[in-house]
C-alpha positions in Angstrom: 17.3 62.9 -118.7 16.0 59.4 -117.8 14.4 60.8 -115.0 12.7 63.1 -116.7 11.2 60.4 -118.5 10.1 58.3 -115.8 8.1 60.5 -114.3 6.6 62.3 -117.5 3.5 59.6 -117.5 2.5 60.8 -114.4 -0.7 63.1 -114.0 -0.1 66.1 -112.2 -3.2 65.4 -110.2 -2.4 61.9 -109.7 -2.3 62.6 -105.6 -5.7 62.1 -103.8 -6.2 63.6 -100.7 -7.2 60.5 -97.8 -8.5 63.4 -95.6 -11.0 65.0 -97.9 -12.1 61.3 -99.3 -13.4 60.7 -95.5 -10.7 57.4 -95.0 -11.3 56.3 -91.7 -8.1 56.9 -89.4 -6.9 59.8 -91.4 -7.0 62.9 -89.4 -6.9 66.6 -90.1 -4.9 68.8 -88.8 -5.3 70.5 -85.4 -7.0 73.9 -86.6 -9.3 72.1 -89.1 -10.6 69.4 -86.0 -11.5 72.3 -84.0 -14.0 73.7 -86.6 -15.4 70.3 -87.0 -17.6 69.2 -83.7 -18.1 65.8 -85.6 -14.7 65.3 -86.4 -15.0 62.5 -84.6 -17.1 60.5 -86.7 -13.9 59.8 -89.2 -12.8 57.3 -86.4 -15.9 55.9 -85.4 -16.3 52.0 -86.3 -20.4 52.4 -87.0 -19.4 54.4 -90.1 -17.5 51.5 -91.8 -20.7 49.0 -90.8 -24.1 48.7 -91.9 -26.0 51.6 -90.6 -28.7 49.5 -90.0 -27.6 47.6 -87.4 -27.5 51.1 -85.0 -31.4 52.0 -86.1 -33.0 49.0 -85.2 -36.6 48.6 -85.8 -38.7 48.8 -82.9 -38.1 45.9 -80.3 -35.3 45.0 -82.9 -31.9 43.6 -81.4 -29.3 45.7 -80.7 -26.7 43.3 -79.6 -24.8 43.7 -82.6 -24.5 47.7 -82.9 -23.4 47.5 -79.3 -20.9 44.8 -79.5 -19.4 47.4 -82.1 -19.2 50.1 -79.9 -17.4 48.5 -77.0 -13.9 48.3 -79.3 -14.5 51.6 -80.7 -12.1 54.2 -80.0 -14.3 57.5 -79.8 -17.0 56.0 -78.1 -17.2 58.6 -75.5 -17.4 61.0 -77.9 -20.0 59.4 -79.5 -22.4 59.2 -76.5 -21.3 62.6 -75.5 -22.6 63.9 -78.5 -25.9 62.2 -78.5 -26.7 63.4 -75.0 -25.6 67.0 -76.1 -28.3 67.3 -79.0 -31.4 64.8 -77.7 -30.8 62.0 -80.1 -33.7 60.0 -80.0 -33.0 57.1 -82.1 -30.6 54.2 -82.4 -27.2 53.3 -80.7 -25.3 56.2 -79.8 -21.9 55.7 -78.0 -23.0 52.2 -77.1 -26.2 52.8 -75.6 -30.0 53.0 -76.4 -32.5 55.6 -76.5 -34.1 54.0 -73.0 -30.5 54.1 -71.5 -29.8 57.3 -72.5 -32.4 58.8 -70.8 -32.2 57.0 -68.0 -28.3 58.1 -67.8 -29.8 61.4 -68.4 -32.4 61.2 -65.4 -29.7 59.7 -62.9 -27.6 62.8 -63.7 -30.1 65.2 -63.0 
């Protein structure tokens, strides 16, 4: 009976679910990655930073942004997918526009 009182102020819906709030480090599950091509992006450092930093304004320093990037874990991943789909703007997988497509060029 005393348990049954403990645990009778407790909301049923009192669990939140870290996945579906977006927590960085929190991973679905195997099937559910594999429908998401940006699952990625749950890991990545830049999404826990100032977005600003990785869209610089034009001759605006991206020293920060890529300091970021070199102790991020899905970097690759990152860079991958901003070569895959033409991103034109900011710091993508540690790298800017002009070195992307100069990476691009060499592997032409």
């Amino acid at each position: 009976m005393a348990a049954a009182n403990y645990r009778s102020g407790v909301p049923e819906d009192w669990f939140v679910d870290p996945v579906n709030l977006g927590v960085p480090g929190v991973r679905r599950t195997v099937e559910a990655e594999e429908e998401s091509l940006l699952s990625w992006q749950t890991d990545a450092l830049c999404s826990q930073t100032d977005p600003e930093a990785f869209f610089p304004e034009k001759g605006g320093s991206t020293r920060d942004a890529k300091r970021i990037c070199t102790s991020c874990d899905v970097r690759s991943q990152c860079l991958e997918y901003a070569l895959q789909n033409d991103e034109r703007f900011g710091i993508w997988g540690g790298l800017s526009e002009r070195e992307r497509r100069k990476l691009k060029r060499r592997a032409s």
